[in-house]
N, C-alpha and C positions, 0 to 999 in steps of 0.2 A: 633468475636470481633475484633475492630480494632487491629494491633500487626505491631506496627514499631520497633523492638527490634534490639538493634544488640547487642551480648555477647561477652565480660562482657562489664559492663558499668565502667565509671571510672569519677572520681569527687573523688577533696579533699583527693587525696592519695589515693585512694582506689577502689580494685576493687570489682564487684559486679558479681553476676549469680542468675538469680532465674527460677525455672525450675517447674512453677504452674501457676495456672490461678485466677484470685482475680475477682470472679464475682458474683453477687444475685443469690436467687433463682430463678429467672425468667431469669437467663442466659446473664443478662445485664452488660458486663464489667465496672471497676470501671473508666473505664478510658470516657466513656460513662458519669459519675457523676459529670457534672460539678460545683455542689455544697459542694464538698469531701473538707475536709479543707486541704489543702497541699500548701506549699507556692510555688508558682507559680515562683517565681524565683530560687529557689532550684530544683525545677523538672526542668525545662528549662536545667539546671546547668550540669545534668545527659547525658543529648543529646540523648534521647529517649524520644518515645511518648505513651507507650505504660504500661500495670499494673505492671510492672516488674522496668521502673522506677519510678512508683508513691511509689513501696513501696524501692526502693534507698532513694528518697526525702523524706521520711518519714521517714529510718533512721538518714539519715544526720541530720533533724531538730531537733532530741533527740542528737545528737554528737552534736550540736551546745547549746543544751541546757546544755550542760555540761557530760553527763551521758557517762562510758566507752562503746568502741565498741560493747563487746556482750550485756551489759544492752541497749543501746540505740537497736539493735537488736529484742531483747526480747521485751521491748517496743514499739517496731511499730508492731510487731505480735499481741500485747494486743489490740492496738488499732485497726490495721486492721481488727482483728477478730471480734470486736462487731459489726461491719457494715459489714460484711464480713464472719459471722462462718464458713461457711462449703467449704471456699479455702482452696486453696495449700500453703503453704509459706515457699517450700523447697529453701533453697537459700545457696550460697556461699558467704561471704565477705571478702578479704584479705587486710592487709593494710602490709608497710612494715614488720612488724616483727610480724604479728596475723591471723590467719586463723579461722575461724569460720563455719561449716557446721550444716546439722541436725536441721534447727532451727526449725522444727515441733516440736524437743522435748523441747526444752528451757523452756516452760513452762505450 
């Protein structure tokens, strides 16, 4: 799969790490999906091209929707994972004063 990463990513205070692969069953990266709803200015935002910041941009857009950093977390695992069940979505997120790891177990 295509994989422009560079780690950690950072946008809006915050850094990122995700250390999984977000692809179908037929092996087709999400990043391959260009009908994936993710707002295209918020991934841009992240300054990677690759699954690692689709699911940044997909948390940032739950922090923007209001929701604290682990639920907005937790909430793009929900979501990615319907389109998505059987990835990885082991990740790191720090912001100044919050660490979050482990997010497989979140929920």
């Amino acid at each position: 799969p295509p994989s422009r990463s560079q780690h950690p990513f950072y946008a809006n205070g915050l850094s990122f790490i995700h250390s999984g692969d977000i692809s179908d069953a037929n092996g087709r990266n999400i990043v391959t999906n260009r009908s994936y709803p993710v707002n295209h200015s918020v991934f841009l935002s992240t300054g990677g091209r690759s699954d690692s910041a689709i699911f940044f941009a997909v948390i940032l857009e739950y922090i923007g929707f209001g929701f604290s950093l682990d639920e907005a977390v937790a909430q793009a695992v929900r979501e990615l994972r319907q389109a998505y069940p059987k990835s990885s979505y082991n990740c790191m997120i720090q912001s100044e004063d919050q660490l979050i790891d482990g997010i497989d177990k979140l929920d």
